[in-house]
KOLMAR-801751 format. One line per 8 residues: number of its first residue (from 1); their letters; for each residue x, z, y of N, C-alpha, C, CB. Coordinates in steps of 0.02 Angstrom, whole numbers, padded with zeros to 5 digits. Glycine has a CB too. Example, Ala and Ser with C-alpha at 12.3 -4.5 7.8 and 13.67 -1.06 7.14 Angstrom:
1) AS) 00660:00390:-00284:00615:00390:-00225:00660:00390:-00165:00565:00452:-00224 | 00642:00354:-00112:00684:00357:-00053:00645:00394:00002:00704:00286:-00030;
***
This chain:
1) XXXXXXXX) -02621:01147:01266:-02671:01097:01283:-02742:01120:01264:-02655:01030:01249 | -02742:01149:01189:-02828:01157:01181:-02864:01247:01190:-02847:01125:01085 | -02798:01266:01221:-02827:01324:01264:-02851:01336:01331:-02791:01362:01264 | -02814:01265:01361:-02822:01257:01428:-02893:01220:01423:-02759:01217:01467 | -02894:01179:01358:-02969:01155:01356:-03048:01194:01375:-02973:01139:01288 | -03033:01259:01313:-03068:01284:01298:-03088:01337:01361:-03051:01298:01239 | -03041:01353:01399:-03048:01391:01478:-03105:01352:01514:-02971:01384:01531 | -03073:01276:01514:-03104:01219:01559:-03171:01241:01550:-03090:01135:01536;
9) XXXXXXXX) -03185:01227:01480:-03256:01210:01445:-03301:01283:01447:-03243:01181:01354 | -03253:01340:01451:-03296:01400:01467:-03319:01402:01537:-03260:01465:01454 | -03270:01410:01584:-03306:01413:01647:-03355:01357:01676:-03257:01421:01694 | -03337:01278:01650:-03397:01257:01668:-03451:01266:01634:-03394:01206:01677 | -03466:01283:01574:-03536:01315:01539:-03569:01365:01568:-03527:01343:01474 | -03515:01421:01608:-03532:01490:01638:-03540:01475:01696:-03485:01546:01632 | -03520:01425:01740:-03545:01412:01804:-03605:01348:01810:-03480:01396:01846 | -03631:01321:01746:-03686:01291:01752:-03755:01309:01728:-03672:01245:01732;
17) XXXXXXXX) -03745:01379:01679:-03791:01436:01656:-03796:01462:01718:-03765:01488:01599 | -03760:01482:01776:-03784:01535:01831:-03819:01497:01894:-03715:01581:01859 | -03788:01407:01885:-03840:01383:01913:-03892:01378:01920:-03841:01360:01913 | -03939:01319:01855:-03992:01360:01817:-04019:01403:01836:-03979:01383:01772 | -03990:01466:01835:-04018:01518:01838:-04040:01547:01921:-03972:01558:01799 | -04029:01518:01955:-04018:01531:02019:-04066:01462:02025:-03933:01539:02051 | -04061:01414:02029:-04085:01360:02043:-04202:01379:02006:-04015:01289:01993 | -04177:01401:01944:-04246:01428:01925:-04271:01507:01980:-04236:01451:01829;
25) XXXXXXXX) -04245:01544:01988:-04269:01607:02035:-04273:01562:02099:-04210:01683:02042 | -04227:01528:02118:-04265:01486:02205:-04336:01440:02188:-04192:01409:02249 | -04323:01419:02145:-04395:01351:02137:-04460:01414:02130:-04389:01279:02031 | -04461:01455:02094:-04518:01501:02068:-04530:01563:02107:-04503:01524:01998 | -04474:01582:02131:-04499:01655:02192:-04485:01642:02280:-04437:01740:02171 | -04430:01588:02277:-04417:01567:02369:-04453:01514:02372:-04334:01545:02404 | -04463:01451:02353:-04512:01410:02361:-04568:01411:02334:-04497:01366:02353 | -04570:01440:02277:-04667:01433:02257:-04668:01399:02224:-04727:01410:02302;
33) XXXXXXXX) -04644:01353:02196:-04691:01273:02162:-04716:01293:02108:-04645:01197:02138 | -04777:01264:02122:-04830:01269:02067:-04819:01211:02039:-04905:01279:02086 | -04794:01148:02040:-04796:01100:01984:-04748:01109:01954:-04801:01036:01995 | -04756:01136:01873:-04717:01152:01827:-04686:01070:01809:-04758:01198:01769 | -04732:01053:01795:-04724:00961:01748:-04657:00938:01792:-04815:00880:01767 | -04637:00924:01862:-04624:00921:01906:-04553:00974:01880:-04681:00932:01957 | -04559:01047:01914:-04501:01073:01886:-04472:01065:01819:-04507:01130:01893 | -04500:01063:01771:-04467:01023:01704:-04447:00978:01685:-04485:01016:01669;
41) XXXXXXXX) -04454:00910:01718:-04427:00865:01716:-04371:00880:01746:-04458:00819:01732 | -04342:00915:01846:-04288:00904:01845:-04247:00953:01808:-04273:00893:01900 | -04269:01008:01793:-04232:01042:01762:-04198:01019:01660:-04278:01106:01775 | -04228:00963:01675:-04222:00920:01582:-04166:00889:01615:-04300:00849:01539 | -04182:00861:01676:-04116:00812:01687:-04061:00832:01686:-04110:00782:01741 | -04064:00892:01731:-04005:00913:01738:-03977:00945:01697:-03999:00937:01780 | -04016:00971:01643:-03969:00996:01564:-03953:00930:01543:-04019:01042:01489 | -03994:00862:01528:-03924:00812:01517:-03880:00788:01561:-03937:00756:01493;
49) XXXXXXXX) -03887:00822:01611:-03829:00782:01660:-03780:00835:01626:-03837:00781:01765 | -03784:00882:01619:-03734:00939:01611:-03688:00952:01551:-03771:00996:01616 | -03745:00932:01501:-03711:00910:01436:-03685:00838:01435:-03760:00916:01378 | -03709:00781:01455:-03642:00742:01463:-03581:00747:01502:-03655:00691:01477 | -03541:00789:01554:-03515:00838:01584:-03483:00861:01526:-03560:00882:01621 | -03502:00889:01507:-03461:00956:01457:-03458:00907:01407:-03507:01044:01430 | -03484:00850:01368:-03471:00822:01296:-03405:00783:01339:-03544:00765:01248 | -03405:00753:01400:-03342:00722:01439:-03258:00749:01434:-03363:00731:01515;
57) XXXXXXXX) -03293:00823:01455:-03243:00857:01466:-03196:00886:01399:-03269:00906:01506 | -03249:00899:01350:-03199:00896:01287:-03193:00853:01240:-03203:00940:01253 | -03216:00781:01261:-03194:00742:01189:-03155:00712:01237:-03250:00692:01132 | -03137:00672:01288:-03088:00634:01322:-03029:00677:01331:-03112:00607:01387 | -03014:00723:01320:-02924:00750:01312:-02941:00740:01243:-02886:00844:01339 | -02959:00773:01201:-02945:00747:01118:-02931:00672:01106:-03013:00761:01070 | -02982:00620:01141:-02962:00564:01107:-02905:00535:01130:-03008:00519:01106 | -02886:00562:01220:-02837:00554:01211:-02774:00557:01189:-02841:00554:01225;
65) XXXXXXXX) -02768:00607:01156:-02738:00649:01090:-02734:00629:01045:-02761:00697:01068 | -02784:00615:01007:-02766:00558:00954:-02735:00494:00960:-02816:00539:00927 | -02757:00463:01026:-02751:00398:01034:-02658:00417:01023:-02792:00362:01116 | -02629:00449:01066:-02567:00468:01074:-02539:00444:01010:-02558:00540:01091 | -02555:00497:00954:-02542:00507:00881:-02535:00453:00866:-02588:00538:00838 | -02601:00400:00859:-02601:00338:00826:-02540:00318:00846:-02656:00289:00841 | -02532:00298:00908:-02491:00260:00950:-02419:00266:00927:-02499:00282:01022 | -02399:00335:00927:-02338:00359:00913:-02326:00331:00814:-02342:00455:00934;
73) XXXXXXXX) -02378:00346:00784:-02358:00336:00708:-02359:00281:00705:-02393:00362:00654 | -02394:00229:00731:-02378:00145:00736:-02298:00119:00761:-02435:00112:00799 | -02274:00167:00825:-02205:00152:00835:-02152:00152:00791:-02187:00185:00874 | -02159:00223:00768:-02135:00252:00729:-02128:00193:00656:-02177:00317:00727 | -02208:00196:00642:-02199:00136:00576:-02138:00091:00585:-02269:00078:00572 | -02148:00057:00645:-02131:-00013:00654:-02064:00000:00672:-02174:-00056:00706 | -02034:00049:00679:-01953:00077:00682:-01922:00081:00624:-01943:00145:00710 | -01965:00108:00578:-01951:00096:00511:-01912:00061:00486:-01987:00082:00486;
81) XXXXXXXX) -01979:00000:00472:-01968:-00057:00437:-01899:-00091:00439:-02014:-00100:00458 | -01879:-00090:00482:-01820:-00124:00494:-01761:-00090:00448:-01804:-00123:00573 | -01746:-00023:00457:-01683:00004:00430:-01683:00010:00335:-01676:00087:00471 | -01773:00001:00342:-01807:-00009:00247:-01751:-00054:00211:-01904:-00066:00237 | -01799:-00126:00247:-01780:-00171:00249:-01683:-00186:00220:-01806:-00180:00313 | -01650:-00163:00285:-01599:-00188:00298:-01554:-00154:00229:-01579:-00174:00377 | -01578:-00081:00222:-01544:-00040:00175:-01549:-00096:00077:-01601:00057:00181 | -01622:-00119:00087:-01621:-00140:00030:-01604:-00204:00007:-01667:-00128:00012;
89) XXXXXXXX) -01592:-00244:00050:-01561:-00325:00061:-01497:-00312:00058:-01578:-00369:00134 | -01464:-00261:00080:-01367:-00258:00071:-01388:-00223:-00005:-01300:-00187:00146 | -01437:-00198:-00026:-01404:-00146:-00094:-01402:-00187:-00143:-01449:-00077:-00122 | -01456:-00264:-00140:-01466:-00286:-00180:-01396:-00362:-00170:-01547:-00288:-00181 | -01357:-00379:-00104:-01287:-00401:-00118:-01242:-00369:-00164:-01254:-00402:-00063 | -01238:-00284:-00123:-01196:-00261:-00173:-01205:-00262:-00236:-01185:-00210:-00165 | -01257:-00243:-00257:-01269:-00271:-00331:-01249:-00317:-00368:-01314:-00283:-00341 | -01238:-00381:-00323:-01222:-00445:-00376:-01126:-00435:-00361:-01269:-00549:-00341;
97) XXXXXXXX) -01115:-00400:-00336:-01029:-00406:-00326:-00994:-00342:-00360:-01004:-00406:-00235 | -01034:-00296:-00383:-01005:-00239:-00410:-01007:-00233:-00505:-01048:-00176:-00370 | -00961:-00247:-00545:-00948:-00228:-00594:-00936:-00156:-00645:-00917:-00255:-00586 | -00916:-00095:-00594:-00892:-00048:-00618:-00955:-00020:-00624:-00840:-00018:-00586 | -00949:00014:-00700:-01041:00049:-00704:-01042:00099:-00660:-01071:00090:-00783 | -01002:00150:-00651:-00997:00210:-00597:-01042:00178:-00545:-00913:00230:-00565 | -01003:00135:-00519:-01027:00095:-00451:-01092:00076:-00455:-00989:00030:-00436 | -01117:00036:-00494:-01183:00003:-00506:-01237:00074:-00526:-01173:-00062:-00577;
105) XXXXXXXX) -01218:00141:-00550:-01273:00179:-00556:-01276:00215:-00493:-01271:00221:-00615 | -01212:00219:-00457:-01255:00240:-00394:-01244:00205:-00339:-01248:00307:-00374 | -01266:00146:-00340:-01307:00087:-00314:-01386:00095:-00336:-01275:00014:-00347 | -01388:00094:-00416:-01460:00093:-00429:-01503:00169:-00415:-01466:00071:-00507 | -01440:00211:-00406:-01505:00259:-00381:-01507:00261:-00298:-01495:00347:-00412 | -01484:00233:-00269:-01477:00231:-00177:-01543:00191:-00176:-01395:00179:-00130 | -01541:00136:-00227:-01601:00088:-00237:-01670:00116:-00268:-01576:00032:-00283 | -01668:00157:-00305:-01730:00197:-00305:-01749:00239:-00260:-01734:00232:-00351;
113) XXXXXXXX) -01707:00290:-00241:-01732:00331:-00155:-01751:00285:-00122:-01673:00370:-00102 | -01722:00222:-00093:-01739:00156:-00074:-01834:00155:-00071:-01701:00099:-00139 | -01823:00142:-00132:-01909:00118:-00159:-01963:00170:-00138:-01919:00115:-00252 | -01921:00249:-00155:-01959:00308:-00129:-01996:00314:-00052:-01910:00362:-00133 | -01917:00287:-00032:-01931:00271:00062:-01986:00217:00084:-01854:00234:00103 | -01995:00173:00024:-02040:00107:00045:-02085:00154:00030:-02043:00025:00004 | -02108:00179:-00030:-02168:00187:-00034:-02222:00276:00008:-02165:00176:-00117 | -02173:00301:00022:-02206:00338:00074:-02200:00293:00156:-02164:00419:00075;
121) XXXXXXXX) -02164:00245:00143:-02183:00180:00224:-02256:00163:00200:-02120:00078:00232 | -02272:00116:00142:-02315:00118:00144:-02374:00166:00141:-02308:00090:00124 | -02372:00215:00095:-02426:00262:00126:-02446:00269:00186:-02415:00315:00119 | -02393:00285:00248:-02396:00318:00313:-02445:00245:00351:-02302:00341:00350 | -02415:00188:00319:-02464:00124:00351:-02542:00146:00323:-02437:00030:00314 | -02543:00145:00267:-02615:00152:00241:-02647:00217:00262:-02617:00149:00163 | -02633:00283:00265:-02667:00318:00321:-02676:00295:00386:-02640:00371:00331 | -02630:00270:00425:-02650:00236:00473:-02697:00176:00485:-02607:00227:00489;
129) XXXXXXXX) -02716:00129:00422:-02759:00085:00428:-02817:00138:00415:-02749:00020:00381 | -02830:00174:00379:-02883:00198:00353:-02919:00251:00437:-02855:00246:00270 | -02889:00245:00444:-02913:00301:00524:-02918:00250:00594:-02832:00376:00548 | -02907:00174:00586:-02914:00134:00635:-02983:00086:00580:-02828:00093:00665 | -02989:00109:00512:-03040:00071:00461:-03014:-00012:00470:-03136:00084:00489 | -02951:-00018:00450:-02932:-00057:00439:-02919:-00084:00376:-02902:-00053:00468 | -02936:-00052:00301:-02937:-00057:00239:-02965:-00098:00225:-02950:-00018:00210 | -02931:-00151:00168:-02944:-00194:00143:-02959:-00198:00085:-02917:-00221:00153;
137) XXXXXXXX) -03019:-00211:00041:-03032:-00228:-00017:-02990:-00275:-00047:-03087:-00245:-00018 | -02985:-00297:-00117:-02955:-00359:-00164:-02973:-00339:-00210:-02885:-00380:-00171 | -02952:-00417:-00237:-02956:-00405:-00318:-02888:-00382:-00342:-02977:-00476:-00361 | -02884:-00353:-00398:-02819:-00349:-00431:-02862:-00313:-00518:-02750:-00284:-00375 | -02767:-00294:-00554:-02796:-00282:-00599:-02753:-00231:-00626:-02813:-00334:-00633 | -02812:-00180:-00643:-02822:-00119:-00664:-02733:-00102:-00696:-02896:-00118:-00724 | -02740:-00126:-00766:-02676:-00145:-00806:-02589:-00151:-00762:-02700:-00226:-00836 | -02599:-00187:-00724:-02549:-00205:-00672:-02522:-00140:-00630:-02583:-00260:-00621;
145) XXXXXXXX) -02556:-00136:-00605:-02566:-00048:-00547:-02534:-00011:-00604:-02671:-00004:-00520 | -02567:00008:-00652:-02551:00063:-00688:-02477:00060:-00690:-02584:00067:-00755 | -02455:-00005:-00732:-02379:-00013:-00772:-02336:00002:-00675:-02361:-00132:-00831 | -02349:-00017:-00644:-02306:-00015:-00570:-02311:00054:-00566:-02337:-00057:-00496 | -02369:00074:-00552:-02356:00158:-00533:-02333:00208:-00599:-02437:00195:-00502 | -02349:00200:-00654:-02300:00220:-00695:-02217:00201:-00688:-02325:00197:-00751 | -02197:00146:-00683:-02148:00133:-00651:-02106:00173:-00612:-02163:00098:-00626 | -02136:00167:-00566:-02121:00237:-00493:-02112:00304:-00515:-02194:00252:-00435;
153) XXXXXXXX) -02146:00306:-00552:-02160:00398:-00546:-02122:00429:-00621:-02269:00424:-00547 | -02106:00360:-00670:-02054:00394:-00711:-01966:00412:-00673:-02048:00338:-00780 | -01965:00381:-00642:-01899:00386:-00602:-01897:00456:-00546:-01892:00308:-00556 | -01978:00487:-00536:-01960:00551:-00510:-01967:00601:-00566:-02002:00571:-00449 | -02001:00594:-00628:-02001:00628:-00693:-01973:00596:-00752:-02064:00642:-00709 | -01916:00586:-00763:-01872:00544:-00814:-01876:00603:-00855:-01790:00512:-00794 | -01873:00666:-00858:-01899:00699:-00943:-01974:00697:-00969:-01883:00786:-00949 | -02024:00638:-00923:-02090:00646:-00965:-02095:00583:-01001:-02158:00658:-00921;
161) XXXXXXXX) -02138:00583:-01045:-02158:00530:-01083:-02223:00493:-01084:-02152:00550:-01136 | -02223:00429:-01055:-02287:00405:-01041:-02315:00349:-01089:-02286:00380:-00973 | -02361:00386:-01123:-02408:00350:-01164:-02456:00271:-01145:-02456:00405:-01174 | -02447:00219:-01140:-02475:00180:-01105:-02546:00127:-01134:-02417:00148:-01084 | -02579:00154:-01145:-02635:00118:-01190:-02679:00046:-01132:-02704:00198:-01218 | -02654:-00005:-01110:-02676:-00032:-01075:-02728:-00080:-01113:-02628:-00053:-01038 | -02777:-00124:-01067:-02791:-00186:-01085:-02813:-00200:-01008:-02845:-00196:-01151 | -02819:-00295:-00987:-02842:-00307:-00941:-02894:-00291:-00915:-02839:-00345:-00940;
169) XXXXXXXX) -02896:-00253:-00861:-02971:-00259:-00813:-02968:-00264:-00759:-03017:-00212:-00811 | -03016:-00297:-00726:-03023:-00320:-00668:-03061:-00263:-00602:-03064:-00385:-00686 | -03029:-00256:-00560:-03079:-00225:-00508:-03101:-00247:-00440:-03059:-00169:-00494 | -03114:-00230:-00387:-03096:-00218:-00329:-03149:-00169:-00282:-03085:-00283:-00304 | -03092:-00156:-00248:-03084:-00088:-00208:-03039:-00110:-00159:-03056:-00021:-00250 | -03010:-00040:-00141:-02956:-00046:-00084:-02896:-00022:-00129:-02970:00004:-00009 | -02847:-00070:-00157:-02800:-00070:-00210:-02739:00008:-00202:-02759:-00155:-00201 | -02711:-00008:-00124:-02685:00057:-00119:-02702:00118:-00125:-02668:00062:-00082;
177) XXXXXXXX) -02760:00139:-00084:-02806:00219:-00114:-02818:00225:-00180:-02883:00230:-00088 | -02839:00170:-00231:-02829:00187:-00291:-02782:00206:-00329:-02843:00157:-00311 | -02700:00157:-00290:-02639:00175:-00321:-02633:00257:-00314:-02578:00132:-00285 | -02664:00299:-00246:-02651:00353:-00234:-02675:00380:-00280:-02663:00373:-00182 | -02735:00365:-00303:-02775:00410:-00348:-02757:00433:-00401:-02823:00389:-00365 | -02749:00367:-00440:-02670:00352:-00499:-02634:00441:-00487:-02587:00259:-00451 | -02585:00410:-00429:-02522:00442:-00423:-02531:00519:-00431:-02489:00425:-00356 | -02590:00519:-00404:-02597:00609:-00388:-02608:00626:-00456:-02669:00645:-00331;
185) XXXXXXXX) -02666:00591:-00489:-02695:00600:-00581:-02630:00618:-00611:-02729:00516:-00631 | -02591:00591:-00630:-02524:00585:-00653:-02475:00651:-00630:-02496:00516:-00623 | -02461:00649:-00566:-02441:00695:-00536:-02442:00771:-00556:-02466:00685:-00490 | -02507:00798:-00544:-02563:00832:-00588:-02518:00853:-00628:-02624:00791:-00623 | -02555:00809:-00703:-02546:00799:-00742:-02439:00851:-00787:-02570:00721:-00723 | -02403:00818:-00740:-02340:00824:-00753:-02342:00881:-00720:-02292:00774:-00736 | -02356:00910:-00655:-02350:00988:-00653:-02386:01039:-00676:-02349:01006:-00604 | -02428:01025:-00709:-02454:01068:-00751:-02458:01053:-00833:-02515:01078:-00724;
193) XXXXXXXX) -02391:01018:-00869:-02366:00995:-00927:-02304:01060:-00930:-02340:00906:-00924 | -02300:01112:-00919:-02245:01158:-00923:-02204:01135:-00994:-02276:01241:-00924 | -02231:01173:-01051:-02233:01159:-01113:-02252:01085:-01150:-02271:01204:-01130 | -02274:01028:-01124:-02266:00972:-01153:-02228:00899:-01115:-02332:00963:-01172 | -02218:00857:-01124:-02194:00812:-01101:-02200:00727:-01108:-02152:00832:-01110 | -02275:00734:-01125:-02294:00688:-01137:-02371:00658:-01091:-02292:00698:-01204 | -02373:00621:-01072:-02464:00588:-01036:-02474:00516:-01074:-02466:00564:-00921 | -02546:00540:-01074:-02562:00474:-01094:-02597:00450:-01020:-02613:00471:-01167;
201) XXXXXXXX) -02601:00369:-01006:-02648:00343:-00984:-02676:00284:-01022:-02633:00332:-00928 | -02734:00268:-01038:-02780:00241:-01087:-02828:00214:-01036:-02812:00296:-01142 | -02835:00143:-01043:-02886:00083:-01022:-02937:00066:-01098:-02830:00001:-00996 | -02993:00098:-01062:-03056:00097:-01129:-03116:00075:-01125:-03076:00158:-01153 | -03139:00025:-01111:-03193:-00014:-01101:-03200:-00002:-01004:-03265:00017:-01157 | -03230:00031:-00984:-03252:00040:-00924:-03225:00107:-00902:-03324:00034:-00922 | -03192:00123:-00914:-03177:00185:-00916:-03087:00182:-00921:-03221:00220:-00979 | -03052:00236:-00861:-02992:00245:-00836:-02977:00325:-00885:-02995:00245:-00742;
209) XXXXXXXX) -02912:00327:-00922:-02919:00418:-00947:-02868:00432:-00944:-02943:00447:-01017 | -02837:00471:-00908:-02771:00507:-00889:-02755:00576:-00931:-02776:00527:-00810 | -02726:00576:-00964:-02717:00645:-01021:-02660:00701:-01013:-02700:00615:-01098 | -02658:00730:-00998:-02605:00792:-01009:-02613:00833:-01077:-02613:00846:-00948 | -02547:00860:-01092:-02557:00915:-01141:-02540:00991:-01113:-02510:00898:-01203 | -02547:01008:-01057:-02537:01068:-01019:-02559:01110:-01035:-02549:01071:-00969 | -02548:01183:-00971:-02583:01232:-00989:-02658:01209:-00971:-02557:01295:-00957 | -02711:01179:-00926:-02771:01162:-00944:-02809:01203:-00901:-02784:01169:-01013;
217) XXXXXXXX) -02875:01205:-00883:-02930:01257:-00849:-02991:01278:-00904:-02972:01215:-00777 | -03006:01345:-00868:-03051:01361:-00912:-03133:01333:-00841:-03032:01466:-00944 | -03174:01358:-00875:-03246:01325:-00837:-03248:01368:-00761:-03333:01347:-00892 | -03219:01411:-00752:-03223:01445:-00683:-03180:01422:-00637:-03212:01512:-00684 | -03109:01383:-00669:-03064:01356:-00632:-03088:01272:-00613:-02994:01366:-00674 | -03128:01253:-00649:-03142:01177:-00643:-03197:01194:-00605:-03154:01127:-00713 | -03223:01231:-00599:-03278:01228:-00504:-03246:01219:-00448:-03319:01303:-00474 | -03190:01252:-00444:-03129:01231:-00381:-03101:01193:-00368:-03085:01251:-00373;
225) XXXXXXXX) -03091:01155:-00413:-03036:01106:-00398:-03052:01058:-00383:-02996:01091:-00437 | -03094:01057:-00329:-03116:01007:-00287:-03105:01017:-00209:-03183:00998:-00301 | -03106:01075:-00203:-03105:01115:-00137:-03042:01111:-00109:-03121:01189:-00144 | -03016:01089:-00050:-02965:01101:00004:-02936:01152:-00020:-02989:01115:00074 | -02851:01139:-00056:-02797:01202:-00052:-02817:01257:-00107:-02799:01241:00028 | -02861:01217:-00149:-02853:01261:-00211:-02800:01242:-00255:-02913:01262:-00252 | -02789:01286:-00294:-02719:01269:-00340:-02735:01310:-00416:-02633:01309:-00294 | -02738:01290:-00480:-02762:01325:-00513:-02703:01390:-00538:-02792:01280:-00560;
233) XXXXXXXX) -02627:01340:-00516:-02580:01413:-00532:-02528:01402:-00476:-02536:01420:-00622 | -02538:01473:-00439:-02487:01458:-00363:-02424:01459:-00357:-02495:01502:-00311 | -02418:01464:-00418:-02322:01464:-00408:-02291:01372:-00421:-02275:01532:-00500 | -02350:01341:-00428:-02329:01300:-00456:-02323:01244:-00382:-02375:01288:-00522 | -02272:01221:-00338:-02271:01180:-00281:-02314:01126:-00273:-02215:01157:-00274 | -02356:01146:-00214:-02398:01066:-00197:-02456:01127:-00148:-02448:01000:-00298 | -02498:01069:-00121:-02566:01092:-00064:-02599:01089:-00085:-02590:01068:-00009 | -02628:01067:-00149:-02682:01089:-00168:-02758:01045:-00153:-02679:01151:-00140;
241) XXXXXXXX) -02725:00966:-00118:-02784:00944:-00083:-02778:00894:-00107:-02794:00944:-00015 | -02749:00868:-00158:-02735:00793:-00221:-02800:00764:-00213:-02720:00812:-00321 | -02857:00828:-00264:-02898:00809:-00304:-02966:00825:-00247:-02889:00848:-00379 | -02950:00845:-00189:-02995:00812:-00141:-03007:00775:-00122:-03002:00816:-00110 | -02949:00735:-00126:-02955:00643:-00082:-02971:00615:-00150:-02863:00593:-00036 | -02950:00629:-00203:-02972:00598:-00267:-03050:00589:-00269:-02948:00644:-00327 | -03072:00634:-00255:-03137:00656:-00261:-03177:00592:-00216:-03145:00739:-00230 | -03140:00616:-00159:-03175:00571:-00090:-03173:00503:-00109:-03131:00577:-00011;
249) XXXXXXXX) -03117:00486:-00135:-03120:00412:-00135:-03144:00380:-00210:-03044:00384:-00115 | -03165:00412:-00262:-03213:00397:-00298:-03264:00396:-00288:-03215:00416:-00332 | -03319:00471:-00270:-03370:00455:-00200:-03381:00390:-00185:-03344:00482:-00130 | -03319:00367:-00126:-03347:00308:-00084:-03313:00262:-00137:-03324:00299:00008 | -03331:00230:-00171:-03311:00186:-00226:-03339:00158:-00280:-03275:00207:-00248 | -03394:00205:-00297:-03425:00217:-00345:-03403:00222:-00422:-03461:00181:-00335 | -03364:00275:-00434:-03313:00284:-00488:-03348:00383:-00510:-03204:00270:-00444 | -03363:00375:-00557:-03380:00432:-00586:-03329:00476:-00621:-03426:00417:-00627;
257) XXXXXXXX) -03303:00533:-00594:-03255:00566:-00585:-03276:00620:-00651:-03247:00590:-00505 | -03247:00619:-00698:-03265:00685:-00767:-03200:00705:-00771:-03297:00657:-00859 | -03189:00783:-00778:-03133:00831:-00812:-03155:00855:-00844:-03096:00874:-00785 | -03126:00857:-00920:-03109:00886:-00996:-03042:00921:-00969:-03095:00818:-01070 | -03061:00981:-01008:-03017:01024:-00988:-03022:01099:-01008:-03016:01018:-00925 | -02976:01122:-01067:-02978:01204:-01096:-02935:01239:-01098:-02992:01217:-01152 | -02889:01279:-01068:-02870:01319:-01074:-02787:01313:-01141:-02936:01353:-01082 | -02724:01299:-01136:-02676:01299:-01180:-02695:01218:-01216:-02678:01372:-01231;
265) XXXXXXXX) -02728:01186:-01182:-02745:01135:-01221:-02752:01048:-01183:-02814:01165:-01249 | -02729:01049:-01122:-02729:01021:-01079:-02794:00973:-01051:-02678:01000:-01090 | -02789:00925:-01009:-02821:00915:-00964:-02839:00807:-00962:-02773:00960:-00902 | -02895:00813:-00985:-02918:00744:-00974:-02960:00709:-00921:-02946:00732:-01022 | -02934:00672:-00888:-02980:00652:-00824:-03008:00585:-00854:-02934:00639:-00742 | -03081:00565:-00841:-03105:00507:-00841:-03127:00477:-00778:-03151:00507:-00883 | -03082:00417:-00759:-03130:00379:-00719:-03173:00319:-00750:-03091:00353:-00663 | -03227:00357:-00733:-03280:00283:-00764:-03305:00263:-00707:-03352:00297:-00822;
273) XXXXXX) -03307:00169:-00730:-03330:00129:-00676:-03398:00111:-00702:-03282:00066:-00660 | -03446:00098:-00655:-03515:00090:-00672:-03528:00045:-00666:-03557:00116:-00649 | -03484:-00002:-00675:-03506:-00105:-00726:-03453:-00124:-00692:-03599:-00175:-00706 | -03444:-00174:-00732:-03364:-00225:-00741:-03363:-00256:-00677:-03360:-00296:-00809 | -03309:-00245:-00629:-03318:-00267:-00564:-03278:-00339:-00571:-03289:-00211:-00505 | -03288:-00383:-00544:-03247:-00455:-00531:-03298:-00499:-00510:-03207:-00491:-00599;
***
């Protein structure tokens, strides 16, 4: 498709340059015209006639392209839901009818993959609102989010240890992108804990602090790690693009993004908020 584009978009550029060009040698050596003012105007026109032409020709197959995408991941969503759904309403019958522990632990872990499955459903919705800008602000609270997504993410790391220093605070934002933010901090955090097994997260006046005891960056590695598909150690699995959207969506948020961070000594993130939101 976007080779056949790019053919399209060459030959009509190369057959409207030789127009032009032909169209300027007839006006100036076969006809004569001396009114320039006159030849410049149509020759203005017709470079925007030409460039809307060519902006036509390659953004209408793309959007239709996307549009496709959307279309399809909305189906897709909404195909979902249903089998989510259905899987976790029988797990939670079976539950009340099964006695044998064998039975009931793997029930409860069908029921956590379960939860896994909801919560990349929901993600795949929330990229999709976010690209139709369908995101919604609320209130919620700070405290709450945390203990849930800690929640979650000890059940994909059951040998780490999470330190939980909470107190109430209030925000609002767009509650899910923050949960992401959370998730990735954390995330982080546990793959680059080789040697320890412990995080803290700490609620401290205005201020969010996510702690690792890892191996850590030295000052040449913390210039990167902002950048698309950096990774500070490559053997270690993931893309590398966490702490870009992290980035982005503090940016648009207004959340002041600080890494502490040395080398065998691990890694402290601060999010500070710049006054008590509610």
């Amino acid at each position: 498709m976007f080779r056949n584009l790019r053919i399209n978009i060459f030959i009509f550029y190369f057959l409207t340059v030789l127009t032009f060009l032909f169209l300027l040698y007839y006006a100036l050596d076969v006809i004569d015209i001396d009114n320039y003012l006159l030849l410049s105007i149509v020759f203005i026109s017709l470079v925007v006639i030409s460039a809307l032409f060519i902006s036509k020709l390659a953004v209408d197959p793309l959007e239709s392209y996307v549009l496709n995408l959307q279309n399809l991941s909305k189906e897709t969503l909404h195909e979902l839901n249903l089998p989510i759904s259905t899987i976790v309403t029988n797990l939670q019958m079976l539950q009340k009818n099964l006695e044998d522990e064998k039975s009931l632990k793997r029930v409860q872990r069908i029921k956590n993959a379960s939860k896994m499955l909801q919560q990349r459903y929901n993600e795949l919705d929330y990229l999709i609102k976010m690209q139709t800008k369908q995101v919604q602000k609320e209130h919620f609270d700070l405290k709450d989010l945390i203990e849930d997504r800690v929640d979650f993410l000890s059940k994909l790391y059951p040998h780490m240890q999470f330190n939980l220093e909470l107190t109430e605070y209030e925000l609002f934002m767009d509650k899910i992108g923050f949960a992401k933010v959370i998730d990735n901090l954390i995330d982080n955090g546990v793959k680059y804990s080789a040697n320890s097994k412990m995080i803290d997260v700490i609620i401290e006046k205005d201020m969010l602090l996510i702690r690792d005891y890892g191996i850590g960056m030295n000052e040449v590695e913390l210039l990167g790690i902002f950048d698309n598909y950096y990774q500070v150690n490559k053997e270690i699995q993931g893309f590398g693009i966490g702490l870009n959207m992290v980035k982005r969506f503090c940016d648009e948020n207004g959340i002041e993004l600080i890494f502490d961070s040395s080398p065998n000594r691990g890694t402290t993130v601060k999010l500070k908020f710049k006054k008590r939101q509610g």
